[in-house]
MARKOLTI-25884 format. One record per residue (C-alpha): residue in one letter; x, y, z. Coordinates in steps of 0.5 Angstrom, whole numbers, padded with zeros to 4 digits, always signed. Last residue first. Example, Ala and Ser with C-alpha at 12.3 -4.5 7.8 and 13.67 -1.06 7.14 Angstrom:
<atoms>
s+0027-0002+0014 a+0025-0009+0016 
</atoms>
This chain:
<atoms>
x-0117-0102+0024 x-0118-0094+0024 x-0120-0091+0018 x-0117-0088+0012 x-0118-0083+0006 x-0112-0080+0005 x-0114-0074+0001 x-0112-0068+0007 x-0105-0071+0006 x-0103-0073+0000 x-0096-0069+0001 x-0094-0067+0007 x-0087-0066+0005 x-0090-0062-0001 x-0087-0062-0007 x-0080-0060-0010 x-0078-0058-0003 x-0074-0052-0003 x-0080-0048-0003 x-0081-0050+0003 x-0075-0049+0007 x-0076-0042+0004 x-0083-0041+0008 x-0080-0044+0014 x-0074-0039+0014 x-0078-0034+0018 x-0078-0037+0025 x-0072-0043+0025 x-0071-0050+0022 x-0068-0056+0024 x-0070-0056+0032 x-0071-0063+0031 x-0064-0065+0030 x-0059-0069+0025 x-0064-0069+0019 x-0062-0075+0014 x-0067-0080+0015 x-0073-0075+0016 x-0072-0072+0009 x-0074-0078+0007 x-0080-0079+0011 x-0082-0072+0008 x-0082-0066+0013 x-0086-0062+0017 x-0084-0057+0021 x-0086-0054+0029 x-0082-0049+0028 x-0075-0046+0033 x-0075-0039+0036 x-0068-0040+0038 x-0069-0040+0045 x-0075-0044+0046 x-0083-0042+0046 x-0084-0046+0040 x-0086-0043+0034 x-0093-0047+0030 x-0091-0048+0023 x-0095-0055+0025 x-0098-0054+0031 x-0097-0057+0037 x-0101-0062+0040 x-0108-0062+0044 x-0111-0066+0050 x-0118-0065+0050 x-0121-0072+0048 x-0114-0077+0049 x-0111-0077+0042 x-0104-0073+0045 x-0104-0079+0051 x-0100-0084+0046 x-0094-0082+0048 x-0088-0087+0045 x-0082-0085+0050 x-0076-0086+0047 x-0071-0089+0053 x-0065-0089+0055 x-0068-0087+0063 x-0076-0086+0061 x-0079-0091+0066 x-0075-0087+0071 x-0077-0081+0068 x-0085-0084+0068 x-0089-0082+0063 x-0090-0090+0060 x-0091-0092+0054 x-0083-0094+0054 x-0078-0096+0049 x-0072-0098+0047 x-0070-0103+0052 x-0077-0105+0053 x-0077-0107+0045 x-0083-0112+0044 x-0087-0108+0050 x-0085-0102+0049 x-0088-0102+0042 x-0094-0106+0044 x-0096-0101+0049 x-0096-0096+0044 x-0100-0100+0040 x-0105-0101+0045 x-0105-0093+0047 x-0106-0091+0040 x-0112-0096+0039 x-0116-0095+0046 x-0115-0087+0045 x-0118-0087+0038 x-0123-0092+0040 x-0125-0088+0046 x-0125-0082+0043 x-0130-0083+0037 x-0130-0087+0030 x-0132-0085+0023 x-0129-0078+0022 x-0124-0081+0017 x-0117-0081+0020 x-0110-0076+0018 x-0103-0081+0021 x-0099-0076+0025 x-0092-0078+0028 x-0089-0073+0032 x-0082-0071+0033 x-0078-0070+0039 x-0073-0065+0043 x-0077-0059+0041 x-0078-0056+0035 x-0083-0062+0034 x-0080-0065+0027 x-0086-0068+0024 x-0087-0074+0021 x-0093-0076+0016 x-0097-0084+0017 x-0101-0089+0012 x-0106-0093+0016 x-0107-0100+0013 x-0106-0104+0019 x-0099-0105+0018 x-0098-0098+0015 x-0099-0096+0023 x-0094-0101+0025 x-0088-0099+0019 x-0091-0092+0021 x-0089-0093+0029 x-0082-0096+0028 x-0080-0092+0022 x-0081-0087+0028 x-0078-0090+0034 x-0072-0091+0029 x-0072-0083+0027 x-0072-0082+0035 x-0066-0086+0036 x-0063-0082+0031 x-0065-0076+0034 x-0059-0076+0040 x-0061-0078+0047 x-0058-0074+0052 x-0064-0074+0056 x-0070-0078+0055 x-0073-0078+0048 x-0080-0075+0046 x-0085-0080+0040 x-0090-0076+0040 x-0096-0080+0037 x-0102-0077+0034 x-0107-0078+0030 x-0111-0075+0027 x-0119-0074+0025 x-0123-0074+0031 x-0130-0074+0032 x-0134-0072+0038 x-0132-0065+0037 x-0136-0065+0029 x-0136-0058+0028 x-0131-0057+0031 x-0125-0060+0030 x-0122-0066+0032 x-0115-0067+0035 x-0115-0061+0038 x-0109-0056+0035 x-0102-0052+0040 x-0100-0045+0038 x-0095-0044+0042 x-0091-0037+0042 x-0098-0033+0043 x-0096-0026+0045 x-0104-0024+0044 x-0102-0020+0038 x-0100-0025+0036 x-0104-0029+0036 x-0109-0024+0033 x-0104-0023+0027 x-0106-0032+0026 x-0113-0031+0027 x-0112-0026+0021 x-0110-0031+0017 x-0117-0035+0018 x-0121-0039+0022 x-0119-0038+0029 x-0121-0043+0035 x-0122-0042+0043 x-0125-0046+0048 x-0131-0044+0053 x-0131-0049+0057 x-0138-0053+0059 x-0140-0057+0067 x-0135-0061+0070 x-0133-0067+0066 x-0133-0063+0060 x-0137-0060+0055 x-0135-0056+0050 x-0137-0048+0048 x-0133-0045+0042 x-0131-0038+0041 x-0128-0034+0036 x-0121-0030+0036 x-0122-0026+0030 x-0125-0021+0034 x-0119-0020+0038 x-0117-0023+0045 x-0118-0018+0053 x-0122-0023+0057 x-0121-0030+0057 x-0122-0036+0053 x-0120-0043+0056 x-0113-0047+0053 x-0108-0043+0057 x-0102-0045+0059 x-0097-0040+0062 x-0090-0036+0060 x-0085-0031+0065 x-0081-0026+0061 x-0075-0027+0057 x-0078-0031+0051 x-0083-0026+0050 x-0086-0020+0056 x-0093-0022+0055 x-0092-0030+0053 x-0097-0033+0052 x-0097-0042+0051 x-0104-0044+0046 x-0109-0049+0048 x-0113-0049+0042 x-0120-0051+0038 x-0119-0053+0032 x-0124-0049+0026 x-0117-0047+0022 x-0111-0051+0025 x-0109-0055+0020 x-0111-0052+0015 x-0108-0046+0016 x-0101-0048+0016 x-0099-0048+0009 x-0103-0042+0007 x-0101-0038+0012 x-0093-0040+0011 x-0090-0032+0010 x-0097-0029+0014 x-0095-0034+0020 x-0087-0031+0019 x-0088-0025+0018 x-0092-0024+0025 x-0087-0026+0028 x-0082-0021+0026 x-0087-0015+0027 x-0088-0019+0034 x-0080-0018+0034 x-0075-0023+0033 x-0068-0023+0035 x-0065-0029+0035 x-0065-0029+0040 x-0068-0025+0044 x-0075-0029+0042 x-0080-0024+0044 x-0078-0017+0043 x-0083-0012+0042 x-0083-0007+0036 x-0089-0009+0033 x-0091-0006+0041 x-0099-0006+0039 x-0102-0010+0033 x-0109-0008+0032 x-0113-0014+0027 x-0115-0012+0020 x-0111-0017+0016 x-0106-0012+0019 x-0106-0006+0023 x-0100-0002+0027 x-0100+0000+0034 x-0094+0004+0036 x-0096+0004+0044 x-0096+0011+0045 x-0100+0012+0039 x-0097+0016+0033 x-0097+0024+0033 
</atoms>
């Protein structure tokens, strides 16, 4: 007899309830899931390999209640490894993943968020992206947001940093300029908050470095706050825990000026969507070789 809970094995971890719905709409199972991290496995891997994560569980899915976990607990699978980092109280334990089963085991563990450090791990003190989340107010189209990006890689190609756009899945879209491991967190934060600032310095009507709604009404906020230490941001191809099941995805400056929402792409057609592309919207990136000004 099959086991009650109907579990299959794949990359050699256990997954229990494949049939278990998390995204109701549209319609997508933890089988289903599952899929789509194997169908772009070798795209997202290397952002996320080696990186500690905060990850957003959903035991029941989208319809069921869903928490913020960024320290270890009992229960993962083996391709789940563990990292212990210090922090202001003591040490965390931090998980990492390595590899495609790593991507089933989250799964399995109902991950609907899969959420990257800015440093990996064997050199935490060290961090090699930067992010800045460009997030609108309430009602703003994504045009807005396009400016705010063209605004924050024409900034960082100022100062020789060449930068990629990410469409969150949400709301937003992530700016993300790769860095050699030569600086620490302080100099990472200082830098990205200094041009934050200045962004909504030099067009308060426009933006704000500010977390504050209020600060925020009509406005585009430039957050800088992904680049302090312990803080992550989503993964690229990561799901985001929304109605939909819409992708983290990369794309190209070029296919950014033309795209009319952030959740431009859903679960299981990431894979395609990159096959449509005559090269890798992120091309270059993991050989850029440049350093904070």
């Amino acid at each position: 007899m099959p086991p009650a809970d109907n579990a299959i094995e794949i990359e050699g971890v256990r997954v229990t309830h494949p049939d278990r719905m998390l995204f109701p709409s549209p319609g997508l199972t933890k089988r289903g899931l599952v899929d789509h991290y194997l169908s772009i496995a070798d795209d997202m891997l290397p952002h996320v390999a080696d990186r500690p994560l905060s990850l957003v569980r959903c035991p029941q899915g989208l319809s069921g209640e869903c928490f913020y976990q960024k320290h270890a607990g009992e229960g993962f699978p083996e391709a789940f490894h563990r990292v212990e980092i210090g922090e202001k109280s003591g040490t965390g334990e931090y998980l990492y993943i390595r590899d495609r089963a790593g991507l089933v085991a989250a799964v399995q563990m109902n991950v609907l968020e899969i959420h990257v450090w800015a440093a990996k791990r064997d050199r935490l003190e060290n961090p090699d992206r930067l992010v800045f989340d460009l997030d609108p107010d309430e009602g703003l189209d994504l045009g807005m947001v396009r400016e705010a990006a063209k605004e924050v890689r024409q900034r960082l190609r100022d100062v020789g940093l060449e930068s990629f756009p990410l469409v969150t899945g949400g709301k937003g879209v992530h700016v993300v300029a790769p860095l050699s491991r030569r600086h620490g967190w302080q100099e990472h934060r200082d830098f990205s908050d200094r041009l934050a600032h200045s962004m909504a310095s030099d067009d308060p009507d426009r933006y704000t470095a500010t977390m504050s709604k209020q600060k925020r009404e009509g406005r585009v906020f430039v957050d800088y706050l992904r680049n302090d230490r312990g803080n992550s941001a989503i993964a690229p191809f990561s799901t985001r825990a929304r109605k939909g099941a819409p992708v983290a995805f990369p794309v190209s400056w070029r296919v950014l000026r033309r795209l009319e929402t952030a959740q431009s792409v859903q679960a299981g057609e990431a894979a395609a969507r990159l096959g449509r592309y005559r090269s890798n919207p992120w091309e270059g990136y993991f050989y850029l070789r440049q350093s904070l000004p």
